[in-house]
Backbone as CSV, one residue per row, in Angstrom:
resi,resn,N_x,N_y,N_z,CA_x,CA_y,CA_z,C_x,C_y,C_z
1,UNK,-14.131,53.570,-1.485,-14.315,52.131,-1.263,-13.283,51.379,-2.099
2,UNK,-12.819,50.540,-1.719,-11.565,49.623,-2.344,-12.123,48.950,-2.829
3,UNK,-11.633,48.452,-4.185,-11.546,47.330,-5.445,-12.182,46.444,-4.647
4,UNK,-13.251,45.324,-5.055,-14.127,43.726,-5.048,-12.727,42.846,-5.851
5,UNK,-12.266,42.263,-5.121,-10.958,41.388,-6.425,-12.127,40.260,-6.446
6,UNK,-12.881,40.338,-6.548,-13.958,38.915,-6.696,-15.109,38.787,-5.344
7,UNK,-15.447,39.393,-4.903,-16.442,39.348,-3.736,-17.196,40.625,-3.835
8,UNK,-17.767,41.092,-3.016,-18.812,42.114,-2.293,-18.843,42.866,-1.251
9,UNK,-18.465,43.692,-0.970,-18.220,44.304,-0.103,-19.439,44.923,0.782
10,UNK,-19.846,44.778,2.351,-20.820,45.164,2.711,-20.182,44.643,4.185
11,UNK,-21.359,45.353,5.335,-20.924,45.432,6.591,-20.993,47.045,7.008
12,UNK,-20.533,46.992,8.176,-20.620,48.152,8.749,-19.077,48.774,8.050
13,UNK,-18.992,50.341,8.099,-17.746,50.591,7.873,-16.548,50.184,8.283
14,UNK,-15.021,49.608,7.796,-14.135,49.499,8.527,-14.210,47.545,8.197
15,UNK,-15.234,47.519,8.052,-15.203,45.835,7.716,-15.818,45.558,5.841
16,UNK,-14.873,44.641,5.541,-14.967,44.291,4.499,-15.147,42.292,4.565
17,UNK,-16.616,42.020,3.667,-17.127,41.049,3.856,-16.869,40.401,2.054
18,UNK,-16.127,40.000,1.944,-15.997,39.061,0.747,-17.076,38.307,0.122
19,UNK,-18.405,37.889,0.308,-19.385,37.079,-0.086,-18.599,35.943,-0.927
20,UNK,-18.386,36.218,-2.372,-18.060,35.292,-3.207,-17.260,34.396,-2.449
21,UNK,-16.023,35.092,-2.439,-14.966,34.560,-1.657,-15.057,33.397,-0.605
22,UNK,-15.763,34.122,0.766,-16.362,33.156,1.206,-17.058,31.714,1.040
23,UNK,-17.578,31.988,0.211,-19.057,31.019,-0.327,-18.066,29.587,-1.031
24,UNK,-17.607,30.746,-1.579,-16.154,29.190,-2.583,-15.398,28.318,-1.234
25,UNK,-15.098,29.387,-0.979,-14.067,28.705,0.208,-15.385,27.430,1.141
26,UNK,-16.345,28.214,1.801,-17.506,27.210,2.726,-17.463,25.815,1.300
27,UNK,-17.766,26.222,0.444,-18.400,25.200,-0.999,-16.852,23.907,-0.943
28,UNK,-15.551,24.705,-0.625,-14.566,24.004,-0.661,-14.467,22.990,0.215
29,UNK,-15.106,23.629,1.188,-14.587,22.372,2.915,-15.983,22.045,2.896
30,UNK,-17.252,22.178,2.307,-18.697,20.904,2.430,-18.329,19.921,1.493
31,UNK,-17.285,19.947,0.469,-17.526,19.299,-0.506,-16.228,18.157,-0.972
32,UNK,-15.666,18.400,0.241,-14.145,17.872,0.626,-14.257,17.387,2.066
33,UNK,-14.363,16.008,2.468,-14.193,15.568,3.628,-13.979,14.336,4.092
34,UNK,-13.975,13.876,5.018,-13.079,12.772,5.176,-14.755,12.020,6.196
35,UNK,-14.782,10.557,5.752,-16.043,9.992,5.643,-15.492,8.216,6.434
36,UNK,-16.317,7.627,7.144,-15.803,6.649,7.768,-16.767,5.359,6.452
37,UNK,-16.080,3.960,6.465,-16.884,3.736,5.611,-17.828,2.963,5.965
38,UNK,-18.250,3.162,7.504,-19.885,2.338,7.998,-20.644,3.510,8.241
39,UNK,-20.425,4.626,7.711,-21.720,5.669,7.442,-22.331,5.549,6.742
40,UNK,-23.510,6.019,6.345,-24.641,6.396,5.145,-23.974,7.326,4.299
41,UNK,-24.053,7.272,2.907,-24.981,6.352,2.446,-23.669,5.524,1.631
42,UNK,-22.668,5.741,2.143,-21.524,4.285,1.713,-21.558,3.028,2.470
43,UNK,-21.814,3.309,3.820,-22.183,1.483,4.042,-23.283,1.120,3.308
44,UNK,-24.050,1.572,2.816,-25.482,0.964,2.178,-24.535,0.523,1.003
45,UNK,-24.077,1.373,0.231,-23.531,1.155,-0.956,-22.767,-0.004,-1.106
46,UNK,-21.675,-0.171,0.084,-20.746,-1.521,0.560,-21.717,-2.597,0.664
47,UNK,-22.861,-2.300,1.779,-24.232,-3.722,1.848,-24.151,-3.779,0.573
48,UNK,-24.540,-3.214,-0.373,-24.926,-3.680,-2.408,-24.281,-4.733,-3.062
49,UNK,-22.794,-4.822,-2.223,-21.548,-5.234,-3.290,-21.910,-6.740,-2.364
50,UNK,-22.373,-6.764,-1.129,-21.973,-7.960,-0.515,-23.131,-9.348,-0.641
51,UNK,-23.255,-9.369,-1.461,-24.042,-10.404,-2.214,-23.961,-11.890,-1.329
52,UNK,-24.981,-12.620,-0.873,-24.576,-13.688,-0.325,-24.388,-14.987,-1.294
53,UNK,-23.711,-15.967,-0.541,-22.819,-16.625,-1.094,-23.951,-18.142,-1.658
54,UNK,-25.490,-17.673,-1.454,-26.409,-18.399,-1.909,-26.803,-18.112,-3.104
55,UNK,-26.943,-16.354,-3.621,-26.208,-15.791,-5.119,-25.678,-16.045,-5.913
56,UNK,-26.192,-16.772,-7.330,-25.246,-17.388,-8.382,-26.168,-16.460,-9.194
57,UNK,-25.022,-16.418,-10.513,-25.558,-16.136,-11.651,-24.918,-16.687,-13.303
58,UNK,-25.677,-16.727,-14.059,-25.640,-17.136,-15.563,-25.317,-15.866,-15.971
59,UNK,-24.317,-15.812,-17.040,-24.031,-14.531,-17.873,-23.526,-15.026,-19.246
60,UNK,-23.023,-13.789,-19.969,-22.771,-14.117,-21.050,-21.453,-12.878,-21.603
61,UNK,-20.147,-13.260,-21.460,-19.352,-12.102,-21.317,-18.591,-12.384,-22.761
62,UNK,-18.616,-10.906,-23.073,-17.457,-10.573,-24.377,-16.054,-10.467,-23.619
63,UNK,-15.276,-11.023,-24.197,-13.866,-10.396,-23.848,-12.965,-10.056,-25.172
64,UNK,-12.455,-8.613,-25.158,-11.957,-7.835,-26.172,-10.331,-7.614,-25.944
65,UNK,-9.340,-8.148,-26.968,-8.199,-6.925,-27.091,-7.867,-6.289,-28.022
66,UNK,-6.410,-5.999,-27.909,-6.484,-5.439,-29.854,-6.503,-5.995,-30.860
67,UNK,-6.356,-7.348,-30.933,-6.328,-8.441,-31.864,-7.820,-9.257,-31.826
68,UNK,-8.115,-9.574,-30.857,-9.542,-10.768,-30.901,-10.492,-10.132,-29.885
69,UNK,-11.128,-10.980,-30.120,-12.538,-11.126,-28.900,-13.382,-12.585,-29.089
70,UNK,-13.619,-12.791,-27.985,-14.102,-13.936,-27.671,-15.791,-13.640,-26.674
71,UNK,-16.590,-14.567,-26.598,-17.546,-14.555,-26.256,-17.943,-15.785,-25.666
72,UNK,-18.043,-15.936,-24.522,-18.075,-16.954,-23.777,-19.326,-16.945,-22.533
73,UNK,-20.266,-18.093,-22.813,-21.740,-18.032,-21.900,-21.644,-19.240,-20.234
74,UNK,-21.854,-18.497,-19.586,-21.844,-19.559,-18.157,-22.565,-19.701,-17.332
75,UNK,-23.083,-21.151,-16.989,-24.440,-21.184,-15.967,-24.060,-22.098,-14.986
76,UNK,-24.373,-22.072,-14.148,-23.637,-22.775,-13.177,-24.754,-24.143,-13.282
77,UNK,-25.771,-24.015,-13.084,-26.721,-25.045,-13.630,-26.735,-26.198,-14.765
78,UNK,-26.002,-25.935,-15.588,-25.190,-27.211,-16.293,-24.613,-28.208,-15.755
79,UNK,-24.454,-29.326,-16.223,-23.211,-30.240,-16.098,-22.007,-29.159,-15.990
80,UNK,-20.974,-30.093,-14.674,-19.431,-29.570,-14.788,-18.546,-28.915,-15.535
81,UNK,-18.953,-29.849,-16.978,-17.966,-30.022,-18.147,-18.878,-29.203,-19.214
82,UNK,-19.911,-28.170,-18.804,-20.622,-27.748,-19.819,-21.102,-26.330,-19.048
83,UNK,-20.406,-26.052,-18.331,-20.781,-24.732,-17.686,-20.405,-23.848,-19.106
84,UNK,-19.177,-23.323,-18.969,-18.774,-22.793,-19.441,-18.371,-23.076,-20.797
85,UNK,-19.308,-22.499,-21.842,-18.995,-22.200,-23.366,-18.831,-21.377,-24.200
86,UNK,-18.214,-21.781,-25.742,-17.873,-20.465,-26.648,-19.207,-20.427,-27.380
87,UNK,-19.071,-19.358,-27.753,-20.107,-18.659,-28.182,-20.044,-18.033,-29.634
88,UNK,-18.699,-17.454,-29.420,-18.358,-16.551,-30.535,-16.477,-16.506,-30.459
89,UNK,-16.296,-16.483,-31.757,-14.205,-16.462,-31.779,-13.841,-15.439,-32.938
90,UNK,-12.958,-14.851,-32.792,-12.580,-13.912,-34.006,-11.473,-13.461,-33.135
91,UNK,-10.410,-13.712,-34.362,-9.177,-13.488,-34.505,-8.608,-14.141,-33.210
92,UNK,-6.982,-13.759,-33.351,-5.861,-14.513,-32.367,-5.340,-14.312,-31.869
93,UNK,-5.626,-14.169,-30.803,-4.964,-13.608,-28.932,-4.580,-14.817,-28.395
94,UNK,-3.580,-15.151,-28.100,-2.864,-16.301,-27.158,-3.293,-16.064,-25.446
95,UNK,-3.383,-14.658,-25.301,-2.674,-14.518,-24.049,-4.502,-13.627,-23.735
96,UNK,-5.202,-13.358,-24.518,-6.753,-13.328,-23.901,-7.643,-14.970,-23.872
97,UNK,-6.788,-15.835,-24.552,-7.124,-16.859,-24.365,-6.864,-17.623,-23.229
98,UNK,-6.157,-17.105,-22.701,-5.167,-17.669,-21.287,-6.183,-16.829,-20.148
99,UNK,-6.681,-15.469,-20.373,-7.788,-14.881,-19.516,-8.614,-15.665,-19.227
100,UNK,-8.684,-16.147,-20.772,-10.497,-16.999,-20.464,-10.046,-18.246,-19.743
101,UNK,-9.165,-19.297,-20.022,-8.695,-20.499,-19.397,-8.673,-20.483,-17.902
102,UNK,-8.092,-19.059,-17.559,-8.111,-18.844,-15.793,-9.430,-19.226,-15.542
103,UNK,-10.357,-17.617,-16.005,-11.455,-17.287,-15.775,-12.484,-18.821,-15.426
104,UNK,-12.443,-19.908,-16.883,-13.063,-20.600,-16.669,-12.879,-21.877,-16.021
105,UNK,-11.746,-21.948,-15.663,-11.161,-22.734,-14.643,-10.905,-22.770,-12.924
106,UNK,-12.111,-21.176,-12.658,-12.452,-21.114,-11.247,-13.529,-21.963,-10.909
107,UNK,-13.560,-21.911,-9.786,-14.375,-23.541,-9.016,-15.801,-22.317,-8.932
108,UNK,-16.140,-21.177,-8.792,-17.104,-20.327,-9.541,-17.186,-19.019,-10.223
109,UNK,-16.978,-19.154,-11.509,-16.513,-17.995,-12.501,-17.699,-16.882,-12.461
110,UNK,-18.917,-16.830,-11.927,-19.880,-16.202,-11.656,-19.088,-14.746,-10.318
111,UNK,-18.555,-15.584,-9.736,-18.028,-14.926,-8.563,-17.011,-13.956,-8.645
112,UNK,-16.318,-13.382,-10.138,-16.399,-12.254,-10.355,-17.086,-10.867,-10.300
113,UNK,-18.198,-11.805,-10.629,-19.617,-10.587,-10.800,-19.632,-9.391,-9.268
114,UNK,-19.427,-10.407,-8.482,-19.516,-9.517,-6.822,-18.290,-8.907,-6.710
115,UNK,-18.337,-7.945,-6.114,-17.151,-6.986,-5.463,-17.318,-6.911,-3.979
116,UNK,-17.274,-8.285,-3.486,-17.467,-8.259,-2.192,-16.821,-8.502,-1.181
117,UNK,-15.220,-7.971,-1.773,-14.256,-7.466,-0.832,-14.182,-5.544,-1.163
118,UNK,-14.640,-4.978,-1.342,-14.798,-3.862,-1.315,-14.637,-3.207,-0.407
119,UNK,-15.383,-3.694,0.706,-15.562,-2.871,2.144,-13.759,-3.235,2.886
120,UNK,-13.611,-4.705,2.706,-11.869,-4.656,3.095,-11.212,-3.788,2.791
121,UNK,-11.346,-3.726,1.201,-10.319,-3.005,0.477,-9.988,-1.446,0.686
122,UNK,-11.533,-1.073,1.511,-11.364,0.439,1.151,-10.782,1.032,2.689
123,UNK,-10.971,-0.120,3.352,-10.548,0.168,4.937,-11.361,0.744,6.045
124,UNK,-10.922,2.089,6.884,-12.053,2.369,7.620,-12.273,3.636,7.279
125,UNK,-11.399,4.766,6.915,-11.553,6.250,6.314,-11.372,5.872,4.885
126,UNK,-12.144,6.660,4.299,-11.955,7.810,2.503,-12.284,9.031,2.544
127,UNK,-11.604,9.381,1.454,-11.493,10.918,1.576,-12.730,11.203,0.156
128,UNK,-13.637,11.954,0.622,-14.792,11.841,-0.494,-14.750,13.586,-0.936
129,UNK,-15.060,13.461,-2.395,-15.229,14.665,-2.792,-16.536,14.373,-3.118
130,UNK,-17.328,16.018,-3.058,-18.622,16.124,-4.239,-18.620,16.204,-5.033
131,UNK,-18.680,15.954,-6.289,-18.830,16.463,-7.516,-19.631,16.873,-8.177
132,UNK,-21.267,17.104,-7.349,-22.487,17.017,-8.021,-23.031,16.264,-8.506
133,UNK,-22.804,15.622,-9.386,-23.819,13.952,-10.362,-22.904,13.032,-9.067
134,UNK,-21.535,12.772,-8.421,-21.768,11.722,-7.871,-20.679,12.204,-6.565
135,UNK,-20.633,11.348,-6.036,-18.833,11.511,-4.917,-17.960,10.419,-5.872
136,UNK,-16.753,11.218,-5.347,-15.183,10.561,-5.765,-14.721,10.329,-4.550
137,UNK,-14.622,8.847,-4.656,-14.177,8.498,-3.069,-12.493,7.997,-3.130
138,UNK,-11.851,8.705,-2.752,-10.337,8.196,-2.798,-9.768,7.343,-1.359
139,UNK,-9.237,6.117,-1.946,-8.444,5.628,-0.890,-7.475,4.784,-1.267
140,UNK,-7.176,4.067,-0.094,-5.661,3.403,-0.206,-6.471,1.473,-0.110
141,UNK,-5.986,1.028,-1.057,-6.549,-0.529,-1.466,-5.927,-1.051,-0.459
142,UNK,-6.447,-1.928,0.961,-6.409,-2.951,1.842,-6.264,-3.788,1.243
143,UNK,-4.998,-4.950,1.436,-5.341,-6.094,0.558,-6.010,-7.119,1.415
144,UNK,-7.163,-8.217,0.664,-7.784,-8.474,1.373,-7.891,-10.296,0.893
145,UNK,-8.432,-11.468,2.099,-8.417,-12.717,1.830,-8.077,-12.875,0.197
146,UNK,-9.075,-12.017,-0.693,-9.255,-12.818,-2.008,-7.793,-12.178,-3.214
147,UNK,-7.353,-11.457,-2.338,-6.408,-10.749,-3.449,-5.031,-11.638,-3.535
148,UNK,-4.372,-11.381,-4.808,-3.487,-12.304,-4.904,-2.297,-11.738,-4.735
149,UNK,-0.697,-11.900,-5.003,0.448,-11.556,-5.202,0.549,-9.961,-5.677
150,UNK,-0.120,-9.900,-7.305,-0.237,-8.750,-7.707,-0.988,-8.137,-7.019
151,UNK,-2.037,-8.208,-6.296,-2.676,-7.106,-5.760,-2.268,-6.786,-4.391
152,UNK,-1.760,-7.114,-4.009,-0.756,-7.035,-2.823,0.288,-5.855,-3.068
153,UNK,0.984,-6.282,-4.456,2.453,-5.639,-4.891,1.706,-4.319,-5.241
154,UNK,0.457,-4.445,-6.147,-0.271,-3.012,-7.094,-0.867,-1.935,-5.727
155,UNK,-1.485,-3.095,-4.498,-1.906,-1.727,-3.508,-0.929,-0.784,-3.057
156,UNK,0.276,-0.891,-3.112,1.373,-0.014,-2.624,1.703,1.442,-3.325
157,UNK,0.925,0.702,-5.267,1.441,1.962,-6.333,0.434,2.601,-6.969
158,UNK,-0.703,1.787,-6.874,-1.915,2.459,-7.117,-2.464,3.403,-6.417
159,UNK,-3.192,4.344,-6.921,-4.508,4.959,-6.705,-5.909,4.596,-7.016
160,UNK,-6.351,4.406,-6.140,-7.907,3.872,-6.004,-9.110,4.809,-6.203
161,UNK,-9.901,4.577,-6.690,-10.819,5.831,-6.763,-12.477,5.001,-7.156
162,UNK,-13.156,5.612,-5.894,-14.636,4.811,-6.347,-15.750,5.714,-6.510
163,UNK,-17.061,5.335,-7.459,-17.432,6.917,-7.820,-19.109,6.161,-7.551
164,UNK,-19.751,7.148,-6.614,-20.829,6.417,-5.805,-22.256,7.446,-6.109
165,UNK,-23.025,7.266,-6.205,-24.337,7.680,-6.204,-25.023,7.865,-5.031
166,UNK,-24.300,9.098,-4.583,-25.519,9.061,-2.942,-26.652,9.105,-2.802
167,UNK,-27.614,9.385,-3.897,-28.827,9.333,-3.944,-29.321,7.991,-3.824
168,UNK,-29.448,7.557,-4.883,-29.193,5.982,-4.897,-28.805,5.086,-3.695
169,UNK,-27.496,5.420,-3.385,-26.927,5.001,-2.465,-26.282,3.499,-3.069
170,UNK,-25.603,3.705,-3.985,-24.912,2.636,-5.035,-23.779,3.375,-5.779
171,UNK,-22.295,2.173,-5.624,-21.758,2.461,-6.339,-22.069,2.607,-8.575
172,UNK,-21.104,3.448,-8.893,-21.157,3.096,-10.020,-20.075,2.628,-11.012
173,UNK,-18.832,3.044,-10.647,-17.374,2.453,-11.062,-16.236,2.512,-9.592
174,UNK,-15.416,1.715,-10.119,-14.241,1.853,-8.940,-12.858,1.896,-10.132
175,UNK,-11.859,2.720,-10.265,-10.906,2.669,-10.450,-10.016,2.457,-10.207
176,UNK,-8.292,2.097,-10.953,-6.848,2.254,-10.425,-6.179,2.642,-11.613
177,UNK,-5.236,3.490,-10.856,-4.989,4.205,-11.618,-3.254,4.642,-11.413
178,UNK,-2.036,3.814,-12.151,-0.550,3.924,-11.670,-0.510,5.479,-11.671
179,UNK,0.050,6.127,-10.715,0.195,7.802,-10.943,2.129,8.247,-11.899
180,UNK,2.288,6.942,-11.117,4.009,7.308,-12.699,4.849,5.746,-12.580
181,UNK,5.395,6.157,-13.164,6.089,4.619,-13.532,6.903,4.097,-12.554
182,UNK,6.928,2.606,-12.367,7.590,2.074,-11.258,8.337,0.803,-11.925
183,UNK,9.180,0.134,-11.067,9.879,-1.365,-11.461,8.939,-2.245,-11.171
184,UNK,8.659,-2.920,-12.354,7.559,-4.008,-12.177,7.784,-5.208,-11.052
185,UNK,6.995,-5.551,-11.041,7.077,-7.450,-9.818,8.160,-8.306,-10.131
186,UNK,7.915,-8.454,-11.397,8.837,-9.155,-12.341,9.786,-8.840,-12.936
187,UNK,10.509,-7.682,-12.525,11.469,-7.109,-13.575,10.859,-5.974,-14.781
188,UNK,11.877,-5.499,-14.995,11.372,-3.995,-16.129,10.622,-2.746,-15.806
189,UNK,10.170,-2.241,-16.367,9.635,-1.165,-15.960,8.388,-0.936,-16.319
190,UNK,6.923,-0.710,-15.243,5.567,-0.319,-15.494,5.370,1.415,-16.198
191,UNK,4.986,1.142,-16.726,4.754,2.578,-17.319,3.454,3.408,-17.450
192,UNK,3.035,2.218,-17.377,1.478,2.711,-17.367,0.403,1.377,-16.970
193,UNK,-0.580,1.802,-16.154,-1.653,0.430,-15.416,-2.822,1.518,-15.322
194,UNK,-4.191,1.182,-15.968,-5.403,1.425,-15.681,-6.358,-0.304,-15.379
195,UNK,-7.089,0.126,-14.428,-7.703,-0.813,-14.582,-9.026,-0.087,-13.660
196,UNK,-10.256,-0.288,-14.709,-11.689,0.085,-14.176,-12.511,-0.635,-14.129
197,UNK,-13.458,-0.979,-12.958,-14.553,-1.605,-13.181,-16.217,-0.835,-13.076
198,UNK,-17.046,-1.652,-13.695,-18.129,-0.702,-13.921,-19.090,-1.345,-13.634
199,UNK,-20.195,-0.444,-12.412,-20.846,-1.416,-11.547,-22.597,-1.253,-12.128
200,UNK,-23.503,-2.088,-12.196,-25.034,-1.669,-12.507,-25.186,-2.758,-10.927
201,UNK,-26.578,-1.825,-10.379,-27.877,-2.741,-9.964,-28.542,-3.993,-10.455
202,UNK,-28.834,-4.946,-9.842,-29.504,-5.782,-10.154,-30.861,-5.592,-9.521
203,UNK,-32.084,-4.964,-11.050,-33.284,-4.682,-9.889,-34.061,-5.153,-8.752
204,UNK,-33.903,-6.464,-9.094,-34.750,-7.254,-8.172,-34.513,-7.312,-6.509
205,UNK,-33.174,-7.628,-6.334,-32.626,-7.537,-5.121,-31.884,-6.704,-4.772
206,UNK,-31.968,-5.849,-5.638,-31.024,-4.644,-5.247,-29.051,-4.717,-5.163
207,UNK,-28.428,-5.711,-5.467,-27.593,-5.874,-5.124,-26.360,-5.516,-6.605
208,UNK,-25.371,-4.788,-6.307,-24.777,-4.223,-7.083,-23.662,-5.350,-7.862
209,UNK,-23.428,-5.237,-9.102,-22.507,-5.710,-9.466,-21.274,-5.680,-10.345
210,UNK,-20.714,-6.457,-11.221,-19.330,-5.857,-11.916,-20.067,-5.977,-13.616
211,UNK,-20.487,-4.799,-14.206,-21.395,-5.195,-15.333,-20.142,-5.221,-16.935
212,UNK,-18.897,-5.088,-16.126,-17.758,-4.384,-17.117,-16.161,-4.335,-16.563
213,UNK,-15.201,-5.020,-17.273,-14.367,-4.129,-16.370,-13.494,-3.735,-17.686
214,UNK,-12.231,-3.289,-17.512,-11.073,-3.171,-18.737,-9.623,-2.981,-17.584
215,UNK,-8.504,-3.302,-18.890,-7.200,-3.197,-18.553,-6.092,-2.585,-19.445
216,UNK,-5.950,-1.764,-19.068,-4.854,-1.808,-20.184,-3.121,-1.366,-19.407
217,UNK,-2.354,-1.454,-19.907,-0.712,-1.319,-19.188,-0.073,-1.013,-20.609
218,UNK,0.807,-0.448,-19.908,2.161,-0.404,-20.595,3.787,-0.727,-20.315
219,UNK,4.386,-1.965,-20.428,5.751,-1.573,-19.412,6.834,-1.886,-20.911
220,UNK,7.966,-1.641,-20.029,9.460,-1.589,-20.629,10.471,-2.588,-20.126
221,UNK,10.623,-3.163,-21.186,12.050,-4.061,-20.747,12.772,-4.743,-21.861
222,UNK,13.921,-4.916,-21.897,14.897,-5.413,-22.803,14.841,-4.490,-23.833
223,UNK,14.976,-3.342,-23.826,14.740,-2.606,-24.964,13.494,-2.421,-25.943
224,UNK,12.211,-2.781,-25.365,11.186,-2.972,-26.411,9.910,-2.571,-24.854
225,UNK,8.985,-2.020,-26.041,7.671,-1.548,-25.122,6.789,-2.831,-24.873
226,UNK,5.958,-3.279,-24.171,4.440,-4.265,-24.561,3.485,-3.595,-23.713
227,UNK,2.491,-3.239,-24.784,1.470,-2.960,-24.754,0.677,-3.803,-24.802
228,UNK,-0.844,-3.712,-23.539,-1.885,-5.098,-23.608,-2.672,-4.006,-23.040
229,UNK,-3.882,-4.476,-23.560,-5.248,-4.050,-23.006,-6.536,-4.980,-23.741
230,UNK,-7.031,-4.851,-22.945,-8.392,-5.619,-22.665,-9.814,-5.411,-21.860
231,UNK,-10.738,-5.757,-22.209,-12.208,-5.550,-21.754,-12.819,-7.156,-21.200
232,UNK,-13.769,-7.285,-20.768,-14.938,-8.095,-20.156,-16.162,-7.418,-20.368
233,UNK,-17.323,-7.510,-21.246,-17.956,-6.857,-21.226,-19.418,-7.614,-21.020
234,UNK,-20.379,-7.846,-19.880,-20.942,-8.636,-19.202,-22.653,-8.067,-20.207
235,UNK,-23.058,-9.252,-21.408,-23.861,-8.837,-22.218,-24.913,-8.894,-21.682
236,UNK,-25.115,-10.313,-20.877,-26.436,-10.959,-20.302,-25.876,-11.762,-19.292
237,UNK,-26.815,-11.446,-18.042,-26.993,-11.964,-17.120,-28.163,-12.563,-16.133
238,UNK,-28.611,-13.354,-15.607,-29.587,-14.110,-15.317,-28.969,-14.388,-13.321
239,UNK,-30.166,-13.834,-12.557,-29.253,-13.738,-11.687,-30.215,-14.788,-10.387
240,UNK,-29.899,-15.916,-9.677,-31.148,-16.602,-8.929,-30.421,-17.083,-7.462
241,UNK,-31.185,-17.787,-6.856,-30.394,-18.528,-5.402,-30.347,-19.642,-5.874
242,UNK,-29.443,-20.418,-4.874,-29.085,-22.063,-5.217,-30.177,-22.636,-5.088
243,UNK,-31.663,-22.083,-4.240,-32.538,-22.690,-3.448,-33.516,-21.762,-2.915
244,UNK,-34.564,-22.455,-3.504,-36.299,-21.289,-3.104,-35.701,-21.272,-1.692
245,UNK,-35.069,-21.751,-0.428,-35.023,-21.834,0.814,-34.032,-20.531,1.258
246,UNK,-33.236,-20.360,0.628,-32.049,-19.766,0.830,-32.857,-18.680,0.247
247,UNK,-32.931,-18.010,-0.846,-34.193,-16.808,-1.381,-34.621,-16.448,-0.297
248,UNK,-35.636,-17.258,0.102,-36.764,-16.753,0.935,-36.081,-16.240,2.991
249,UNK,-34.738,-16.959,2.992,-34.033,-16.100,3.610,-33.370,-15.080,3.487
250,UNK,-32.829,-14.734,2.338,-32.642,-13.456,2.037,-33.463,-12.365,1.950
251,UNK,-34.702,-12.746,1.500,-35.797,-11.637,1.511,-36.121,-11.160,2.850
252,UNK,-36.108,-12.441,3.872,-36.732,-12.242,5.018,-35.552,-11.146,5.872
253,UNK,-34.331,-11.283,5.563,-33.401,-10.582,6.356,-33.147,-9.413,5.647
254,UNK,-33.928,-8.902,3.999,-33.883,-7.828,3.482,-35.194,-6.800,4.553
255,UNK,-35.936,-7.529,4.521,-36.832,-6.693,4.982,-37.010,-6.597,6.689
256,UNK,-36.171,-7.348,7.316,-35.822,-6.837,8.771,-36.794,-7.353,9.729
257,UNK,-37.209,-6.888,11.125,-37.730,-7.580,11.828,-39.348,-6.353,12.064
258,UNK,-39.829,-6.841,11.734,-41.557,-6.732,11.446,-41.927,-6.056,12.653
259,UNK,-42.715,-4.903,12.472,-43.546,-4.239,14.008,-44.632,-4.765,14.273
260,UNK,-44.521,-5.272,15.336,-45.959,-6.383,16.139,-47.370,-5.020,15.959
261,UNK,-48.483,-5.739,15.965,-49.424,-4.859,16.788,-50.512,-5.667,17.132
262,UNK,-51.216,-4.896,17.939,-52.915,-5.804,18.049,-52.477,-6.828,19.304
263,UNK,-50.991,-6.413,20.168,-50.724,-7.069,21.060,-51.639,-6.569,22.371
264,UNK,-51.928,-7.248,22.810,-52.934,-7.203,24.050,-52.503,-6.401,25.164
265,UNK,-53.201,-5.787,25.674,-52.881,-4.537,26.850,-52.654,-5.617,28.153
C-alpha cells in the first residue's frame, strides 16, 4: 500500500480515496463564494444600516489624535446655536479641530451614525469568506450620492472589507485598507491609508450603527513624511423619532402586514 501524504486510503483495490484531502479542499469551496447582496442574511444586514430619515440621535463623541482629544455632546433637540458642545479639551491639534468644525457644521451631524449608503457602496456581488466567528465580505466601493471627491479618487485604490455576523444577521466592522502606495489626489505620495469603522446594534429597533471609527495615513512629499491618525469614539448615545407619528410608522412597517382570521366563510 502506498504512503497517506495526508489522507486515508480506502475503496476498493486500485482506487485510492484521500479523505483528508478531500474534506479541505470541499471546506475550501463551502467557505469561499461569491454571494449577491439582496440575499440572506446580508440584505437583512444592509436593511440594519438603512435607518429612516425620521431617525435622529443625541450622542456624545471623543475624538482622539496623537496630540489632543476633544469631547464633544450633540442633540439635535436644542436650539441651532446649542446643538453641538464641548465637553472636554486637552492638548493642541489644529487640524482635529478642523474635524470637529466640519463635523459640527453639517446641517445633521447625527447622520454619521448611519451607514446608509452601504448597500450602494458594496454593489450587487461580494466575494464572502467563512471564517467561523463571522464572514469577510470583500468588495469593490461603488461610489455613491453621499461620497465626496476623495471617496471617489480612494474607491479606485482601496480595498474594502466588511465583517458580518450571520447569525445575527448584522454587520460588525467595515474596513479600507491602501494595499501599496500610490500618488496622492493632491500631489506626493500615499503610503499608507487605514480607515475602519465599527458597527453595534441599537436594541430597541434593531438598527445598526457607526459606534467608532479611526484613521490613520501616511504620505510623502517634499522630502519629509506626515503622519496623522485619529479616532471618533461614540461614548453615549440616545437614539428617538422626530415624532410619536413617524415611530409608530416605523414599527408598523417593522412588523409587516398582519394575518387576518375569524374571516367569515
Amino acid at each position: 500500500m502506498p504512503d497517506d501524504p495526508g489522507g486515508v486510503v480506502c475503496g476498493q483495490p486500485g482506487q485510492a480515496i484521500y479523505a483528508r484531502r478531500d474534506e479541505r479542499m470541499l471546506l475550501a469551496l463551502l467557505t469561499s463564494f461569491i454571494m449577491m447582496t439582496g440575499a440572506p442574511p446580508l440584505d437583512e444586514a444592509l436593511s440594519a444600516t438603512e435607518a429612516p430619515r425620521t431617525l435622529r440621535a443625541a450622542f456624545t463623541v471623543e475624538l482622539s489624535s496623537q496630540n489632543a482629544s476633544r469631547i464633544y455632546n450633540y442633540d439635535p433637540r436644542r436650539d441651532m446655536g446649542e446643538r453641538w458642545q464641548v465637553v472636554s479639551w486637552q492638548g493642541d491639534d489644529d487640524e482635529l479641530e478642523e474635524v470637529a468644525r466640519n463635523w459640527a457644521s453639517e446641517p445633521a451631524p447625527d447622520g454619521r451614525l448611519f451607514a446608509d449608503d452601504l448597500r450602494a457602496s458594496m454593489g450587487r456581488d461580494v466575494q464572502v469568506d467563512d471564517m467561523g466567528h463571522a464572514w469577510r465580505i470583500a468588495f469593490r466601493h461603488h461610489p455613491s450620492q453621499n461620497d465626496g471627491e476623495f471617496d471617489v479618487w480612494a474607491a479606485e485604490r482601496l480595498q474594502a472589507t466588511a465583517w458580518l455576523d450571520p447569525v445575527g444577521e448584522r454587520f460588525l466592522r467595515i474596513d479600507y485598507h491602501l494595499p501599496h502606495p500610490v500618488a496622492g489626489p493632491e500631489g506626493g505620495k500615499l503610503t499608507k491609508y487605514d480607515q475602519s469603522y465599527f458597527i453595534r446594534t441599537e436594541p430597541r429597533w434593531g438598527i445598526s450603527y457607526v459606534s467608532s471609527f479611526s484613521i490613520e495615513l501616511e504620505a510623502r512629499a517634499a522630502f519629509r513624511t506626515i503622519s496623522r491618525r485619529y479616532s471618533a469614539n461614540i461614548v453615549k448615545t440616545e437614539f428617538f423619532f422626530s415624532s410619536a407619528e413617524a415611530e409608530a410608522d416605523f414599527e408598523a412597517n417593522r412588523k409587516g402586514p398582519q394575518l387576518m382570521s375569524g374571516l367569515p366563510g
